[in-house]
C-alpha positions in Angstrom: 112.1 36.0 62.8 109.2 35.1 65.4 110.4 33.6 68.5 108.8 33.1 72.1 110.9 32.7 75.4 109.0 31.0 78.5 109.6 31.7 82.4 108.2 30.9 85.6 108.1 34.3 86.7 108.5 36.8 84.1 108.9 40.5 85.4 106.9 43.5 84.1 106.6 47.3 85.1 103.6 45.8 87.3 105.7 43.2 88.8 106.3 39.5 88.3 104.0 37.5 86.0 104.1 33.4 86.9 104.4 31.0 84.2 104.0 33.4 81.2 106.0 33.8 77.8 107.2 36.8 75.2 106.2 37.0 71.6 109.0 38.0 70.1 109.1 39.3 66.2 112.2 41.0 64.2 113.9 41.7 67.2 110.8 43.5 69.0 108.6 42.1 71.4 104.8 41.7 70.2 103.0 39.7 73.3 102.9 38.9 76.4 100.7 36.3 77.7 100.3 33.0 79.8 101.4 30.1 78.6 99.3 27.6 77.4 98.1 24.4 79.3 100.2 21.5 78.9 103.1 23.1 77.9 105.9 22.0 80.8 109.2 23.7 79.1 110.6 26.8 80.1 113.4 28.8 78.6 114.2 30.7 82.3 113.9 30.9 85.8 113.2 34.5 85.4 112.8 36.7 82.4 113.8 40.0 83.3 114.6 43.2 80.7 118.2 43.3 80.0 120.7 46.5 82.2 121.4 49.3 80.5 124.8 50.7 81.9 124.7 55.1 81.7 128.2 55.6 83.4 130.9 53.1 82.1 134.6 53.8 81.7 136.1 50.8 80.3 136.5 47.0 81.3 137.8 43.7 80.0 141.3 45.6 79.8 140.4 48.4 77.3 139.4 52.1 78.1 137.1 54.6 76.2 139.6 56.7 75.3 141.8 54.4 74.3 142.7 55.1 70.4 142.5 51.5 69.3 141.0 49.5 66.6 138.0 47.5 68.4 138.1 48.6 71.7 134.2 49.5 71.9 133.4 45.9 70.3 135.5 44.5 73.1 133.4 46.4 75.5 130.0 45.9 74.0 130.8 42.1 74.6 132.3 42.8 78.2 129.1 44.3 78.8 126.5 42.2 77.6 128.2 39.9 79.8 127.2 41.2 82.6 123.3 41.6 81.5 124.0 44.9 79.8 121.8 45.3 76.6 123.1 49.0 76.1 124.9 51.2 77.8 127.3 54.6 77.3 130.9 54.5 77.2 131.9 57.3 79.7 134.8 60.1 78.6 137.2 61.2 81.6 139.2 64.8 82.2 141.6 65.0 79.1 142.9 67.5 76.5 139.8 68.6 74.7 141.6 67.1 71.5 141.8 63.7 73.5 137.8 64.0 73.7 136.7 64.8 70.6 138.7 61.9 68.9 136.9 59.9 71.9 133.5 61.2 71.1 134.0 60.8 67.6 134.5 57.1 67.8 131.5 56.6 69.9 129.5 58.2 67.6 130.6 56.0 64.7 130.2 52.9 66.9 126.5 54.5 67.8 125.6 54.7 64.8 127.2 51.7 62.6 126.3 49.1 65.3 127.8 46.0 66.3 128.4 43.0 68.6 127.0 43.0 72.4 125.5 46.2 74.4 124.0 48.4 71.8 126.1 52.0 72.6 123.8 54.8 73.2 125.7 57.3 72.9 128.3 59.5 74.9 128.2 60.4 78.5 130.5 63.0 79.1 132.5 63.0 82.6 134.4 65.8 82.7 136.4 68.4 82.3 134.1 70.8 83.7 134.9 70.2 87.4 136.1 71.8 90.4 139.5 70.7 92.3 137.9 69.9 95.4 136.4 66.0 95.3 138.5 65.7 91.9 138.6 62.2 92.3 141.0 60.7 90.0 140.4 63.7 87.5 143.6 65.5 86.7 142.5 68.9 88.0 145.0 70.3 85.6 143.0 70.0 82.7 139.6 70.8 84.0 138.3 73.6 82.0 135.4 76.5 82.5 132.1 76.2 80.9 131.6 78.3 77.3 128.4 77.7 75.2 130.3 77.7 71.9 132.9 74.5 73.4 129.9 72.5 74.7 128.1 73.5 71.0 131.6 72.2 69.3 131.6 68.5 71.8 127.8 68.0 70.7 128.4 68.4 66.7 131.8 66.4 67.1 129.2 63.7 68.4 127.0 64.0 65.5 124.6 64.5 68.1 125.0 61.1 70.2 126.0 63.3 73.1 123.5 61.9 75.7 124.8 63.0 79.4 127.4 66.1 80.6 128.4 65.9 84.2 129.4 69.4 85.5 130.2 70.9 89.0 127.0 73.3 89.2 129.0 75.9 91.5 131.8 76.5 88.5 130.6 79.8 86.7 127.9 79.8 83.8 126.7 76.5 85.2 123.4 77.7 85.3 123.3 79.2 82.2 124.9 75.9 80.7 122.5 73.6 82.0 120.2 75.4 80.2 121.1 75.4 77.3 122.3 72.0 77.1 118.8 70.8 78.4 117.1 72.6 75.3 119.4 70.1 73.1 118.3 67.7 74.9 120.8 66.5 77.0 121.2 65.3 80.2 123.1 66.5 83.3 124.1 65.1 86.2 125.9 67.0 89.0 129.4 66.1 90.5 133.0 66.1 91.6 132.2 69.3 93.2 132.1 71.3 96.2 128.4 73.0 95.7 126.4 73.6 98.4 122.9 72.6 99.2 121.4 75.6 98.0 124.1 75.9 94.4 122.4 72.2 93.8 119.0 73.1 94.6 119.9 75.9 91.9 121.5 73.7 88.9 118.1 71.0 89.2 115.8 74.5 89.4 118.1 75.3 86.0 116.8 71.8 84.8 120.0 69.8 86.1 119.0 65.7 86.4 120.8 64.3 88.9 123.6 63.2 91.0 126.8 61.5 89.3 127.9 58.7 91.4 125.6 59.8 94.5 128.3 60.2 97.8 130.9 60.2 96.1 133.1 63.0 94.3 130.8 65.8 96.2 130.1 67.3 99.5 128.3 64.8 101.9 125.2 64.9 103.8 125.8 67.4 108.0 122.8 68.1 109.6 123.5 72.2 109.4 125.1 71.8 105.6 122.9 69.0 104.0 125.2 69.6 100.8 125.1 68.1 97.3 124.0 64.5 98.9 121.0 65.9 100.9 120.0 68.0 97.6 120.1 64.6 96.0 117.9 62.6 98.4 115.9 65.0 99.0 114.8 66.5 95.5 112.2 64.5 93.8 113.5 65.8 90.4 117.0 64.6 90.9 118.1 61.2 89.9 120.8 59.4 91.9 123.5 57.2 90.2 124.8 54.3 93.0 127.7 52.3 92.8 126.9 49.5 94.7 129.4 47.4 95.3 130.2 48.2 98.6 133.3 49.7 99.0 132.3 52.9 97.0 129.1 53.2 99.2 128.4 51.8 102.9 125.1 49.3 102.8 124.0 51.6 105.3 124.1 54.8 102.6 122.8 52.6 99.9 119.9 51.9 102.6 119.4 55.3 103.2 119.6 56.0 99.3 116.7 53.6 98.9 114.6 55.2 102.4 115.0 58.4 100.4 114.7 57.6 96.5 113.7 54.5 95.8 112.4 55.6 92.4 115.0 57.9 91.7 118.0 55.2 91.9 120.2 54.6 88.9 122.9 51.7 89.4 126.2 52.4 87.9 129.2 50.7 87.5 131.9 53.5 86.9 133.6 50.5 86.0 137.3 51.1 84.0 140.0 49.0 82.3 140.7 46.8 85.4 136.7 45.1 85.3 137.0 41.7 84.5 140.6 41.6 84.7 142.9 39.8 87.5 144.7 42.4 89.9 147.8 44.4 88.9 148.3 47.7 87.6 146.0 49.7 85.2 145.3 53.4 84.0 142.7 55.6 84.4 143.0 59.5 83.3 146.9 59.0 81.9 147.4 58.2 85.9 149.0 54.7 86.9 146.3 53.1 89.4 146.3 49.4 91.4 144.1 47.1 91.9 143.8 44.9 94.6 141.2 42.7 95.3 139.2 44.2 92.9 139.1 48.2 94.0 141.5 49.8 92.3 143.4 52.9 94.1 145.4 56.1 93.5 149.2 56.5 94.2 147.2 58.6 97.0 144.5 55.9 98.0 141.8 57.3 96.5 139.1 55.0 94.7 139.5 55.3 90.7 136.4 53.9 89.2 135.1 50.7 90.2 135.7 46.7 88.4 131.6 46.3 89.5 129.2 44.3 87.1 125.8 45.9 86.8 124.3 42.4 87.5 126.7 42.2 91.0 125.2 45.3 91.4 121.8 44.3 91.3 122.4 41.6 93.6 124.2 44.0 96.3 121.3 45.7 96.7 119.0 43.1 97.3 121.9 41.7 99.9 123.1 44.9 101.5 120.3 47.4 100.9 117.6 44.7 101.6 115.3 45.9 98.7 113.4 43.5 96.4 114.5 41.3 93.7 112.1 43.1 91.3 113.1 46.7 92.8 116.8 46.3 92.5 116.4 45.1 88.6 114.3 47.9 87.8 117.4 50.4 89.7 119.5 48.8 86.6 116.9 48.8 83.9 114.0 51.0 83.8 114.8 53.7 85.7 118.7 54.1 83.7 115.9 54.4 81.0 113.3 57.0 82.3 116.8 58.9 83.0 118.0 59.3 79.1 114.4 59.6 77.8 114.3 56.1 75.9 111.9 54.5 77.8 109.6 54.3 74.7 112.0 51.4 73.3 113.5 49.8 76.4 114.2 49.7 79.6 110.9 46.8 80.3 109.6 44.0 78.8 106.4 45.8 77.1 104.6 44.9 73.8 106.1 47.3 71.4 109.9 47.4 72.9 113.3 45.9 71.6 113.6 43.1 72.8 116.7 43.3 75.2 115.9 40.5 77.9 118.0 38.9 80.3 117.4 35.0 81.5 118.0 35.1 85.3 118.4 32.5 88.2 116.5 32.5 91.3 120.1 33.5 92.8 119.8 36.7 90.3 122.8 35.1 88.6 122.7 35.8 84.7 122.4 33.0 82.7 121.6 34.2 79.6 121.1 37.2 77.3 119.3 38.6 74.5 119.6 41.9 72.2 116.9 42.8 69.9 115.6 38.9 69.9 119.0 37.5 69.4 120.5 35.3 72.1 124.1 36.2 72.7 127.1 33.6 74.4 128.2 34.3 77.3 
């Protein structure tokens, strides 16, 4: 099927094009180019590549690790509302039974396909995780790091394991980032009490970055610059950002950006409770409320977020005071330079799927397509 989609600004790895369309064939896109005199339609304010969501929990009422018919679908769809073309539904802490049969259904939604976000696999969020910043983790259950356990997760994936978060100061974290890099996975670093120096250690071992940067690890002191200052400071390290503003002060997400402009991934975290009207939800078999949309512990702790990826995008631009084209890439190109998939999205380039997003001038989302095929919203 050939198709072409028309903007007045389209964005590109460069920047912003004016007045210029996509060449779109079976789902890939094949041109870029002006568009030709005389022709006054557009399809879009702004063409933009579509999010791609690396750390998701759940959303629209239903959880990853919920054993229920459909439950990825629903949040495929949840997601694509939100400008998501792809993304990776997130495991919590949980009897390693719990996560295998989560993994395994993530790897047959991976690989079967279906309708909205494209799942790219399995981030892994937990249990390998110390007590102190636990977050909403039950502590319980956390469990130490052995090469023939994390061997067993990545076959009962079929191989669609794409991210482990681990606290690096747990022992054989070192020796497990290694070997989990030469499978090629990614790992991010969290809900831990390393210091600097253990962090500096676990990206020198190959580690990729920060899970949710701030929070779940120790924070940034002038004599102590801990996991946060590792973060900022490390070229190799790349930090995931909740932005929504109660997860992160706009002063830390400016200070994220001073830092790491290039290095920022926007999250959501989001669980069940995203898209859903306040009341009660779950999140690691622990009862949790939301009100107002941040949803809290028994204890008042944070327990995931109900952000969009496309309220994200606009937060930054409000709070952190970056750029339009900046803050998109944060949610886009840079979630793909992360996993390694920038080949095949993550911009609008000649050669890539075409996941594209139709935005406003207000960076509201107006419409959405995955791999050339325009979804409702």
């Amino acid at each position: 099927m050939s198709q072409r989609l028309r903007a007045r600004r389209l964005l590109t790895e460069q920047g912003w094009l004016e007045d210029h369309q996509l060449r779109i064939e079976d789902g890939v896109i094949t041109a870029i180019e002006p568009i030709p005199a005389g022709v006054t339609t557009r399809d879009a304010e702004l063409l933009c590549p579509a999010y791609i969501d690396t750390h998701d929990h759940g959303g629209a009422g239903v959880d990853v690790m919920d054993d229920a018919p459909d439950v990825l679908d629903t949040l495929a769809m949840h997601k694509a509302r939100e400008g998501a073309g792809a993304f990776l539904p997130t495991t919590v802490t949980a009897p390693l039974e719990t996560i295998h049969a989560a993994l395994t259904r993530i790897a047959r939604r991976c690989q079967s396909g279906g309708p909205g976000a494209q799942v790219l696999g399995s981030y892994l969020e937990g249990p390998y995780f110390t007590p102190q910043n636990k977050g909403a983790h039950p502590p319980g259950l956390f469990r130490e790091l052995e090469i023939p356990e994390l061997d067993a997760l990545i076959a009962v994936s079929q191989n669609t394991l794409r991210v482990v978060a681990l606290a690096p100061e747990k022992p054989g974290a070192l020796r497990a980032i290694r070997h989990l890099k030469q499978r090629g996975i990614r790992v991010m670093l969290g809900h831990s009490a390393a210091t600097y120096a253990q962090t500096r250690a676990a990206f020198d071992a190959g580690a990729d970055g920060l899970v949710h940067c701030y929070n779940g690890m120790t924070g940034l002191h002038h004599r102590e610059p801990g996991m946060v200052g590792a973060g900022l400071t490390d070229k190799r390290a790349w930090l995931e950002l909740i932005a929504d503003g109660h997860h992160v002060h706009p002063g830390a997400m400016q200070l994220c950006c001073c830092c790491a402009k290039e290095r920022v991934v926007l999250i959501t975290d989001a669980m069940q409770a995203a898209g859903m009207p306040d009341g009660q939800y779950s999140l690691c078999g622990e009862e949790v409320m939301m009100q107002n949309g941040v949803v809290r512990t028994a204890s008042g702790g944070l327990a995931g977020s109900t952000l969009s990826l496309d309220a994200a995008v606009r937060n930054m631009v409000e709070h952190a005071g970056i750029t339009a084209e900046d803050a998109i890439h944060m949610a886009s190109l840079h979630p793909a330079r992360l996993l390694g998939i920038d080949r095949h999205l993550g911009s609008l380039v000649p050669g890539k799927r075409a996941n594209i997003i139709a935005l406003g001038g207000d960076l509201l989302l107006q419409q959405i397509w995955i791999q050339g095929q325009a979804l409702p919203l």
